[in-house]
C-alpha positions as CSV (number, residue, x, y, z in Angstrom):
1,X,20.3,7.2,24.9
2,X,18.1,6.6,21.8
3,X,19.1,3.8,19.8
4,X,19.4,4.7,16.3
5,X,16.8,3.6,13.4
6,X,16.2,3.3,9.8
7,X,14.9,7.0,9.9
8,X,17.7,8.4,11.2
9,X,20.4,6.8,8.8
10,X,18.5,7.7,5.8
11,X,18.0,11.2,7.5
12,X,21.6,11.0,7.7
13,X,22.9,9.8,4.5
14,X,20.5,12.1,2.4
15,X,22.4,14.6,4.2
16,X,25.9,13.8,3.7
17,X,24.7,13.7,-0.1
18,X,22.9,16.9,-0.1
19,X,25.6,18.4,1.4
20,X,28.2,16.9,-0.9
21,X,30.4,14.8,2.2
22,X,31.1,12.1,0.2
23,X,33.2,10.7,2.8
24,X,30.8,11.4,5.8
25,X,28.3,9.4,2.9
26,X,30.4,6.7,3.0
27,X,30.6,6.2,6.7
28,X,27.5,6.1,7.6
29,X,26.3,4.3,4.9
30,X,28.8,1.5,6.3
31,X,27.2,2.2,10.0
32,X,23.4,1.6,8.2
33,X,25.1,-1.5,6.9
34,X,26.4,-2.6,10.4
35,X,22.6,-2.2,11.6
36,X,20.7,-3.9,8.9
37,X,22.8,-6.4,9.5
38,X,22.0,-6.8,13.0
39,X,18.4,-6.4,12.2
40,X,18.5,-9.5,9.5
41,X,18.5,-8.0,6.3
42,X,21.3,-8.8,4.1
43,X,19.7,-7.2,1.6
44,X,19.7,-4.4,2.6
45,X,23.0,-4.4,4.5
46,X,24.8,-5.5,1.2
47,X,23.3,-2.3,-0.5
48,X,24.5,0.0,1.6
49,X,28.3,-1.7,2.0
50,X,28.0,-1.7,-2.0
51,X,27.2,2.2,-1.8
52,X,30.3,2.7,0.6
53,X,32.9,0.6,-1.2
54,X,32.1,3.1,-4.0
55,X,31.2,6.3,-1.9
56,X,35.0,5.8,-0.8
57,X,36.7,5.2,-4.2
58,X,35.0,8.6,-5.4
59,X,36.7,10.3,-2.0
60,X,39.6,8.5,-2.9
61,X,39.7,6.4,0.3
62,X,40.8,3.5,-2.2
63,X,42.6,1.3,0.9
64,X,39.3,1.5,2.5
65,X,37.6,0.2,-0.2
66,X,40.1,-2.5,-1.0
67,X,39.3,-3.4,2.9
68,X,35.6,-3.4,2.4
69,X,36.2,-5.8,-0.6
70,X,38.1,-7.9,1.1
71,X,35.9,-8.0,4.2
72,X,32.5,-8.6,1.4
73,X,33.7,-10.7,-1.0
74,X,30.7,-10.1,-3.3
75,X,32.1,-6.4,-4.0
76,X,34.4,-8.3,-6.2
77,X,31.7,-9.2,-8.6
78,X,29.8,-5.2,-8.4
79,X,29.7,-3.4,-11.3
80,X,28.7,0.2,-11.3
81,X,25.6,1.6,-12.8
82,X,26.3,5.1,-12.5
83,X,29.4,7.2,-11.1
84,X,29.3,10.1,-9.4
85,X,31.2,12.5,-11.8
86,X,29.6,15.7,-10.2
87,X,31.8,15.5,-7.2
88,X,34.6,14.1,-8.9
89,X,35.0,16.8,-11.3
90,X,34.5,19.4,-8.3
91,X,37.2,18.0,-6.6
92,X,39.7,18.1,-9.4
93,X,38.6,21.7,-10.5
94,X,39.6,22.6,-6.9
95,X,42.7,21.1,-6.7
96,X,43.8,22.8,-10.2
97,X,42.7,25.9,-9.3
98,X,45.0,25.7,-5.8
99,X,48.0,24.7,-8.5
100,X,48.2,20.9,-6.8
101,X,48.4,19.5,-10.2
């Protein structure tokens, strides 16, 4: 079996994003993070934990995220640059329009 590489997770997360799967987004972005990790970058590791932690609040996953910022205690100091309103207003069109709220 292949192992998997850089390529493929950016493959993968552009994607999920393309595709609008925020939560698939947010999963593998954590996976990416679990292999930079193994391949020494923090860097670049933190970046895409950072990118989950908030991937998931916009899915609404918001214990996972509390778990992430527990488990990386420099999510606690993160501030957002820019959120992802596109999705977020999808999603709450939808639910109206199925009478859920």
């Amino acid at each position: 079996m292949k192992s998997p590489s850089r390529d493929s997770f950016s493959k993968a997360i552009e994607a999920c994003a393309e595709g609008k799967f925020v939560n698939l987004e947010a999963m593998v972005n954590e996976r990416y993070a679990a292999f930079l990790r193994e391949e020494n970058d923090e860097a670049a590791s933190n970046d895409c934990i950072t990118e989950a932690y908030f991937l998931y609040q916009d899915w609404g996953a918001h214990a996972k995220a509390l778990q992430l910022s527990k488990d990386h205690s420099f999510l606690k100091k993160v501030k957002r640059k820019k959120k992802r309103s596109v999705f977020r207003r999808a999603s709450k069109q939808r639910t109206a329009q199925r009478g859920w709220i």
